[in-house]
C-alpha positions in Angstrom: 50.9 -8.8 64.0 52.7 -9.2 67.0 52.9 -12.5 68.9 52.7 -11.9 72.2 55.7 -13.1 75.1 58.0 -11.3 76.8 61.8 -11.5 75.3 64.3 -12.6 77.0 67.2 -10.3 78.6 70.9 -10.4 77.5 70.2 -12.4 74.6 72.1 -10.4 71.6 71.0 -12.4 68.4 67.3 -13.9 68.9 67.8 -15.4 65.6 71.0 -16.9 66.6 69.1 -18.6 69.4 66.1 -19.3 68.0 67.5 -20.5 64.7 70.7 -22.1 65.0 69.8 -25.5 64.3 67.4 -26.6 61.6 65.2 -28.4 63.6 63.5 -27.3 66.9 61.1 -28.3 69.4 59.1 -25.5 69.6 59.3 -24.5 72.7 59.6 -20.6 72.6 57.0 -18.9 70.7 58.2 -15.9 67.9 58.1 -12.8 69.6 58.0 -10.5 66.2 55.6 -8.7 64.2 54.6 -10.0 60.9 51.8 -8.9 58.0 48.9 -10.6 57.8 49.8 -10.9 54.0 53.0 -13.8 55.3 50.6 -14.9 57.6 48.4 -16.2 55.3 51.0 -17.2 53.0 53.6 -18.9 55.8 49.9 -21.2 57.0 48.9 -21.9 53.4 52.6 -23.1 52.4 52.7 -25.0 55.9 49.4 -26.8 55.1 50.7 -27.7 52.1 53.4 -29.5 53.0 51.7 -31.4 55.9 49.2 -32.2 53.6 52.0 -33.9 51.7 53.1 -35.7 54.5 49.3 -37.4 55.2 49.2 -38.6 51.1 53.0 -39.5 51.7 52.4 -41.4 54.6 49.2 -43.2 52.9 50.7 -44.1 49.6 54.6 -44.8 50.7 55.9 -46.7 53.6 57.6 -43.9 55.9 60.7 -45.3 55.8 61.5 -46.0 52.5 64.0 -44.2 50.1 61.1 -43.0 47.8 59.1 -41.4 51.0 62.4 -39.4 51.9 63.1 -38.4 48.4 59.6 -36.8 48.1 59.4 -35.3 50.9 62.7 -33.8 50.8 61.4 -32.7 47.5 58.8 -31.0 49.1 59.9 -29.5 51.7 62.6 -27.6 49.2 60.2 -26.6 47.2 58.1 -24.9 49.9 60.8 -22.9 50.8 61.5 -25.2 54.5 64.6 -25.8 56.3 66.4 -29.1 55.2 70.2 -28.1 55.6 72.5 -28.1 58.6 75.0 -25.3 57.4 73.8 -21.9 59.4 73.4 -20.0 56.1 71.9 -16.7 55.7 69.6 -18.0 53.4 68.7 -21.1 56.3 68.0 -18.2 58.7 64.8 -17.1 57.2 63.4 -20.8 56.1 64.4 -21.4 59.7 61.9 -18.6 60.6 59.5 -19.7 58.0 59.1 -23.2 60.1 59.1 -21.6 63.6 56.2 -18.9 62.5 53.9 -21.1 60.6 53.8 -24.2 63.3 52.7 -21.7 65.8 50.2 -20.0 63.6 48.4 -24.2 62.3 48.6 -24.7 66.5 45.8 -21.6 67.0 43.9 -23.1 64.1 44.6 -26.6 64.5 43.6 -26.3 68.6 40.1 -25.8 68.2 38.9 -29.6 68.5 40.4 -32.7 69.4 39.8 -33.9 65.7 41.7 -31.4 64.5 44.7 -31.7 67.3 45.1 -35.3 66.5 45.5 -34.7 63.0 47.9 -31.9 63.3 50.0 -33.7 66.5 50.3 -36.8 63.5 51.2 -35.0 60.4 53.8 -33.0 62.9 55.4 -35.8 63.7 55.9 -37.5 60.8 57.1 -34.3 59.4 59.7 -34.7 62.3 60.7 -38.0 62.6 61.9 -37.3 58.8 63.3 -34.4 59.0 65.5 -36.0 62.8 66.3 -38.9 60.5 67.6 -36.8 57.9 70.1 -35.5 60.3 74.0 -36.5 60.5 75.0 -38.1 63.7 76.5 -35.0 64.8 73.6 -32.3 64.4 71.6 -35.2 66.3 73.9 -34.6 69.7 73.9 -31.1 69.0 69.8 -31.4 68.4 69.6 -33.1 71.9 72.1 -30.8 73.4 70.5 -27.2 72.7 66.8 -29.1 73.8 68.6 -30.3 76.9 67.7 -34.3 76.2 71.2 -34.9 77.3 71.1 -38.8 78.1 74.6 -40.4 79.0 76.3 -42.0 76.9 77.8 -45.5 77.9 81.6 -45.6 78.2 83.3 -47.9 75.6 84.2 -50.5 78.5 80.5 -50.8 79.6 80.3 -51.3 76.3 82.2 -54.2 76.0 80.5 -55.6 79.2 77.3 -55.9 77.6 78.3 -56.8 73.8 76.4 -59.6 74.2 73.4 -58.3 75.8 73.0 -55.6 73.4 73.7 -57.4 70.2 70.8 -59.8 71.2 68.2 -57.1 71.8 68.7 -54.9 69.0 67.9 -55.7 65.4 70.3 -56.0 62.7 73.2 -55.8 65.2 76.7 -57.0 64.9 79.7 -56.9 66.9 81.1 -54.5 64.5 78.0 -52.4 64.6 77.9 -52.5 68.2 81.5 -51.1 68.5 81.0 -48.0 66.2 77.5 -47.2 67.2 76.6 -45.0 70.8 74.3 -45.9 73.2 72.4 -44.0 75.6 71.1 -45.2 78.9 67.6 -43.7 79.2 65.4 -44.2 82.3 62.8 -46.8 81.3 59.3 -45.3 81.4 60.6 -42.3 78.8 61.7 -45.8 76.0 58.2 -47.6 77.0 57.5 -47.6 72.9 61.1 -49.6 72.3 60.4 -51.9 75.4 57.3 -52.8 73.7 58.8 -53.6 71.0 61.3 -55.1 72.6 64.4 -53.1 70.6 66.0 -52.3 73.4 68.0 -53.8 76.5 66.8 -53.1 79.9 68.9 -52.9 83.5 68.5 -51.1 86.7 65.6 -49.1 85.5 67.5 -47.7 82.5 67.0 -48.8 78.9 70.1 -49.0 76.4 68.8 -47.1 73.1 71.0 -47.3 70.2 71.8 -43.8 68.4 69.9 -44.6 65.3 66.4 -45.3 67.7 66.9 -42.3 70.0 64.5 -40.8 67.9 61.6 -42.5 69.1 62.2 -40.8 72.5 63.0 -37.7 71.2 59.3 -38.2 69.1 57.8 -39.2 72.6 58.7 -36.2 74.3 58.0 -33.8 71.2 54.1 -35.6 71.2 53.9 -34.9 75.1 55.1 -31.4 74.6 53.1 -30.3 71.7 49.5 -32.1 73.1 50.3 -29.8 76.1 51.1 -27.1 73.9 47.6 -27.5 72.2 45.3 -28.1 74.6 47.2 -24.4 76.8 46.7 -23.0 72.9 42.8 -23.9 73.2 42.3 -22.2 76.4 43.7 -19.0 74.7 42.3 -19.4 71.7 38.9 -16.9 72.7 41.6 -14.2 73.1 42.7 -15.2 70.1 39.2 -14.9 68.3 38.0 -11.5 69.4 40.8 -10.4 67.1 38.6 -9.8 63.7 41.3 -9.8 61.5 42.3 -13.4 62.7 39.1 -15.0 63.9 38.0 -15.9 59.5 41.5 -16.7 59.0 42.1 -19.4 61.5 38.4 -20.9 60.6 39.5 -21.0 57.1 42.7 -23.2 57.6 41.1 -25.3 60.4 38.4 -26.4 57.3 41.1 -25.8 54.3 41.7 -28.5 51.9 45.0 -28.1 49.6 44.7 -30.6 47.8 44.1 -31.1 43.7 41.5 -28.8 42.7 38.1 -30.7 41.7 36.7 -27.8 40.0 33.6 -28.0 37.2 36.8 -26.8 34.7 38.3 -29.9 34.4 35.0 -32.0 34.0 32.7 -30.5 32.2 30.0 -32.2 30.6 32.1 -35.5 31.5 28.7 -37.7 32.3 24.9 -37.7 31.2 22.0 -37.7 33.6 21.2 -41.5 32.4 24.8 -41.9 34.0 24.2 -41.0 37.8 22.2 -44.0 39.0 24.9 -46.3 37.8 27.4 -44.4 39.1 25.7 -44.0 42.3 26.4 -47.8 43.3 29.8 -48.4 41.0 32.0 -44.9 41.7 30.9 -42.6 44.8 32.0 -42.7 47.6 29.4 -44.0 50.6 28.3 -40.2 51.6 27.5 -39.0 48.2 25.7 -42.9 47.5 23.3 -41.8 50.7 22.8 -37.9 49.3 21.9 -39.6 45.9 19.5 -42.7 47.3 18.2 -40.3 49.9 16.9 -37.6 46.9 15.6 -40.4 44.2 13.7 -41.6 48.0 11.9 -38.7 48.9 12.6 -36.3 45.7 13.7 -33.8 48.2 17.3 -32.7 50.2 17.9 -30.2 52.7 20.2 -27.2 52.0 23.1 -28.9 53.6 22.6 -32.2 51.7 21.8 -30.4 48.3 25.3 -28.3 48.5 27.2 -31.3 49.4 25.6 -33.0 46.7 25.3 -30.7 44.1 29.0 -29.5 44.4 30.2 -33.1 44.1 27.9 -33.6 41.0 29.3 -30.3 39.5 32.6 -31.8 40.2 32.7 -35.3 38.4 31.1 -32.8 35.3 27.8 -32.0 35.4 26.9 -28.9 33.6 24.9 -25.9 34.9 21.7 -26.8 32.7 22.2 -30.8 33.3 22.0 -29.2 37.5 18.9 -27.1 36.9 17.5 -30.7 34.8 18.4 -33.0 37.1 17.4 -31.1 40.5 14.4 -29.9 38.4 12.8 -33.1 37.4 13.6 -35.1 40.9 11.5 -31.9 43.1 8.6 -31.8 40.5 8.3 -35.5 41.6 7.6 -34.6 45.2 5.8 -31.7 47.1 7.6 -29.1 44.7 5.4 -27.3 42.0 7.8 -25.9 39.1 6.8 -22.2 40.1 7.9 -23.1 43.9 11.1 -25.1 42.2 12.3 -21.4 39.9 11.8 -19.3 42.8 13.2 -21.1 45.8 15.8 -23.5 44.3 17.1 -22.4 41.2 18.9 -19.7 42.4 21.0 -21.8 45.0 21.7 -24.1 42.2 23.2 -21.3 40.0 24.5 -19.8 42.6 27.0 -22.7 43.1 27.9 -22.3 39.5 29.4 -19.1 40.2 26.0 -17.2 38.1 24.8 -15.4 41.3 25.7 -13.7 44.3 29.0 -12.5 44.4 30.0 -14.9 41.4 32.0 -17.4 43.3 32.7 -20.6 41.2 32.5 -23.0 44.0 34.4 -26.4 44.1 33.1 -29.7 45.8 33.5 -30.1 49.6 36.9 -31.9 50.9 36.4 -34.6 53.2 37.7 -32.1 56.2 35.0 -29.8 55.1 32.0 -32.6 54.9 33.4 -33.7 58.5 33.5 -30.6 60.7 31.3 -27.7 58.6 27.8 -28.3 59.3 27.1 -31.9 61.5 23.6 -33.2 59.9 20.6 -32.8 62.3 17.5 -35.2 62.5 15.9 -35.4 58.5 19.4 -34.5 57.3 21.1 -37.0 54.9 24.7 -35.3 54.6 27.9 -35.2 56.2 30.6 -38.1 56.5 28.6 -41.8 57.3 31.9 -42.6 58.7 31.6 -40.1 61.2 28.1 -39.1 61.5 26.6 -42.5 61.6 26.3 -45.1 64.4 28.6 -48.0 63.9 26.0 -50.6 63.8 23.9 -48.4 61.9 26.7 -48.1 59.3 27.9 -51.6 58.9 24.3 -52.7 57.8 24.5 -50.0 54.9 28.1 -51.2 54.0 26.5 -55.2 54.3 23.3 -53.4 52.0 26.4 -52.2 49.6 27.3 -56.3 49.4 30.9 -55.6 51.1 31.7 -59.0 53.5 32.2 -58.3 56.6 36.3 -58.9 56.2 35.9 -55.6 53.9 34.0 -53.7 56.2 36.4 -54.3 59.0 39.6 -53.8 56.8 37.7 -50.6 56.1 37.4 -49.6 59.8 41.4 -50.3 60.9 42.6 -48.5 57.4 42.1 -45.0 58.2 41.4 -42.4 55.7 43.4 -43.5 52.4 41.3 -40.6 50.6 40.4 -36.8 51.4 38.1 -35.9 49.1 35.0 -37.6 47.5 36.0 -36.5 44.1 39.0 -38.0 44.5 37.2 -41.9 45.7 35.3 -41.2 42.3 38.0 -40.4 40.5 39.7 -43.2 41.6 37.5 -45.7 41.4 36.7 -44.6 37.5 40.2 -45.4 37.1 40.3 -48.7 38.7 36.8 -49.9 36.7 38.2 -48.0 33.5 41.4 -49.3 32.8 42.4 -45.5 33.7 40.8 -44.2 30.9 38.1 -41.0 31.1 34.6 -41.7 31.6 32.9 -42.5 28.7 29.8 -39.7 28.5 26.4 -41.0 26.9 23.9 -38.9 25.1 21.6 -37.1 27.0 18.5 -38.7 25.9 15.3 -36.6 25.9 13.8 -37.0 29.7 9.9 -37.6 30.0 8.7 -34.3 32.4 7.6 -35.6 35.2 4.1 -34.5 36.8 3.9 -32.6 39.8 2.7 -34.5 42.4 -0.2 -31.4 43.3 -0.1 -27.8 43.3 0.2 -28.4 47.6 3.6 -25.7 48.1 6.9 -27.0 50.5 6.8 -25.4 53.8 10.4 -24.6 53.3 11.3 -20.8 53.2 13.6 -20.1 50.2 17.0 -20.9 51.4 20.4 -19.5 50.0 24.1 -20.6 50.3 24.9 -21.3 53.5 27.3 -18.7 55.7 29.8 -20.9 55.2 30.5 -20.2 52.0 30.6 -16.6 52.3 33.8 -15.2 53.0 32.7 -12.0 55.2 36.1 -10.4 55.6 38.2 -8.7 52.9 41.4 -10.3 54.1 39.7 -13.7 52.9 40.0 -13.0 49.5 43.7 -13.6 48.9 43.0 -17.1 51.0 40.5 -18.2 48.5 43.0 -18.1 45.6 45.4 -20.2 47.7 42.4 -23.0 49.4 40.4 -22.7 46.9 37.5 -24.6 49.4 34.7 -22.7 48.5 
């Protein structure tokens, strides 16, 4: 695969330029061919570890010793640049980073969803990796990206001691004195100015070395929104390429995360389980699937995979499916006959009995949010994102959450990406952290159909979506694992 561009004249080593600091901005895309097999592999690995920066940045404050020391950990063991020395062995990590940002930007530029996410996770991933940098690699960092702000001379220095000790935090004389200073013209420090860190004068702001990288972050966020939205105007060149076009969907929707697969949970919980754990352990979208089917005994294709895949995941079995789904149709407009043939099959299907075999696991959050947007008569997707604000509040208030919880809900963010993982979770948190406890399926009284009148609905099968139409796929299943 070669990325398109046209190289550069008199420029011996391209990997000497390119690669001879362990951090870049980005700014020239890779000019070589590469197999679609380290394609795959270089975006999977890089998913991964931004991935790890989101549950980092949830779970740690970004700044602490424990958030570096994971990282770090991370980032070594995917095989990412993390030291200065110009190594052989740096070089092709070096590459590594430079290949696999370009190739998340085509798949990451499609929505503005998706660029906000991947403009976040970048730069945490760089403020970390900039902070993990010795004073001089920073200078020469600034240097090869030409941010080359002027340093102030040790007598101006003196001549503003006072001035600069006051507006900077955790500054002494002493600190003052060993520390370098950079004037930087005032609308590009706006962020420190806010925050008042810095001291201003004659249009120029006084930035201490150890905060430069705030405007080094600034210009890195300007650069790479550009980057994105020139990437999306591309991107149908981009597309027509059919080798590419299922590969770039398929990360845009990946999830990386633990795998919450019918494996690990079978048989875990009873059907005389699921209406309690409707209102104690899932998570709001899966609580509307689950009121939405006991309402009207019925559920759209979309809301029956969403729901049925999350079911499978928490552990119930294939016949405790075929039960369950079974006896809430018979109670509406299904007959049994019209349940066996237009139903059962989809539900078997997801089980990995049908079809091509695939043993599906439960949709990621990513997946519920950008897959398949519900329509009018459609109960799934993400309330969060599919529902009107008002609308969704009075659910949360029907749920009994106070109106400080529902707001402390809105300014969190997403803590959680994956409803398997809010039910895991909150099993924990009402358990003690032991497993759920499974009950005995107790006989079930057959319900009567409710009349022999046949749904209008046409037999439906798995969605597109979960068919992976391209060969190349099938090495990116074993790594996402999504469908």
């Amino acid at each position: 695969m070669l990325f398109g561009g046209r190289k550069k004249k008199g420029v011996e080593n391209p990997q000497t330029e390119l690669y001879g600091h362990c951090l870049q901005l980005y700014t020239q895309p890779p000019l070589e061919n590469i197999s679609l097999v380290e394609f795959e592999q270089f975006a999977v690995d890089r998913m991964k570890l931004l991935k790890t920066v989101e549950n980092l940045g949830v779970t740690h404050i970004k700044t602490s010793e424990d958030y570096s020391k994971k990282l770090h950990a991370e980032i070594s063991s995917l095989n990412f640049p993390h030291r200065t020395e110009a190594v052989a062995s740096e070089y092709e990590k070096r590459r590594k980073d430079h290949i696999s940002h370009f190739i998340l930007r085509l798949a990451y530029c499609q929505t503005e969803d998706l660029r906000r996410w991947f403009i976040q996770q970048e730069m945490d991933l760089f403020r970390h990796r900039f902070n993990d940098l010795s004073p001089k690699s920073k200078s020469d960092f600034l240097h090869r990206n030409s941010l080359q702000y002027e340093t102030i001379s040790v007598e101006e220095k003196k001549s503003l001691m006072e001035k600069l000790i006051n507006s900077s935090y955790a500054f002494s004389g002493c600190t003052v004195e060993e520390q370098d200073f950079y004037k930087v013209p005032f609308q590009d420090a706006l962020d420190l100015v806010r925050m008042r860190k810095v001291f201003v004068k004659d249009g120029f702001a006084y930035v201490p070395h150890q905060d430069i990288v705030t405007i080094v972050l600034n210009d890195y966020r300007t650069r790479l929104s550009k980057a994105l939205a020139l990437t999306a105007r591309s991107l149908p060149v981009v597309q027509s390429d059919e080798r590419l076009q299922p590969l770039l969907s398929h990360l845009s929707h990946a999830y990386v995360g633990q795998d919450y697969s019918i494996q690990k949970n079978i048989g875990k919980i009873s059907l005389e389980q699921i209406d309690s754990l409707s209102t104690k352990s899932f998570p709001p979208c899966m609580r509307q699937l689950h009121k939405a089917l006991r309402d009207s005994h019925h559920l759209r294709h979309g809301g029956r995979m969403q729901y049925g895949l999350f079911l499978k995941g928490i552990g119930l079995t294939l016949d405790q499916a075929l039960q369950f789904w079974r006896a809430e149709f018979l109670r509406g407009k299904v007959d049994a006959d019209k349940f066996d043939k237009a139903y059962a099959y989809s539900i078997r299907h997801m089980f990995g009995k049908e079809g091509k075999r695939t043993d599906y696991t439960p949709y990621s959050c990513m997946k519920v949010i950008l897959s398949n947007p519900p329509s009018q008569g459609d109960h799934h997707g993400c309330p969060f994102r599919h529902s009107d604000p008002e609308l969704l509040k009075q659910k949360l208030q029907s749920y009994k959450i106070s109106s400080g919880g529902i707001n402390q809900i809105d300014d969190a963010g997403f803590s959680l990406n994956h409803p398997n993982q809010y039910f895991s979770e909150s099993q924990k948190l009402l358990t003690g952290g032991k497993e759920v406890k499974r009950e005995l399926d107790s006989p079930r009284r057959p319900h009567a159909a409710a009349g022999s009148e046949n749904s209008k609905a046409p037999p439906e099968t798995p969605s597109s979506s979960n068919r992976v139409p391209q060969e190349v796929m099938d090495d990116l299943d074993s790594f996402f694992q999504e469908e």
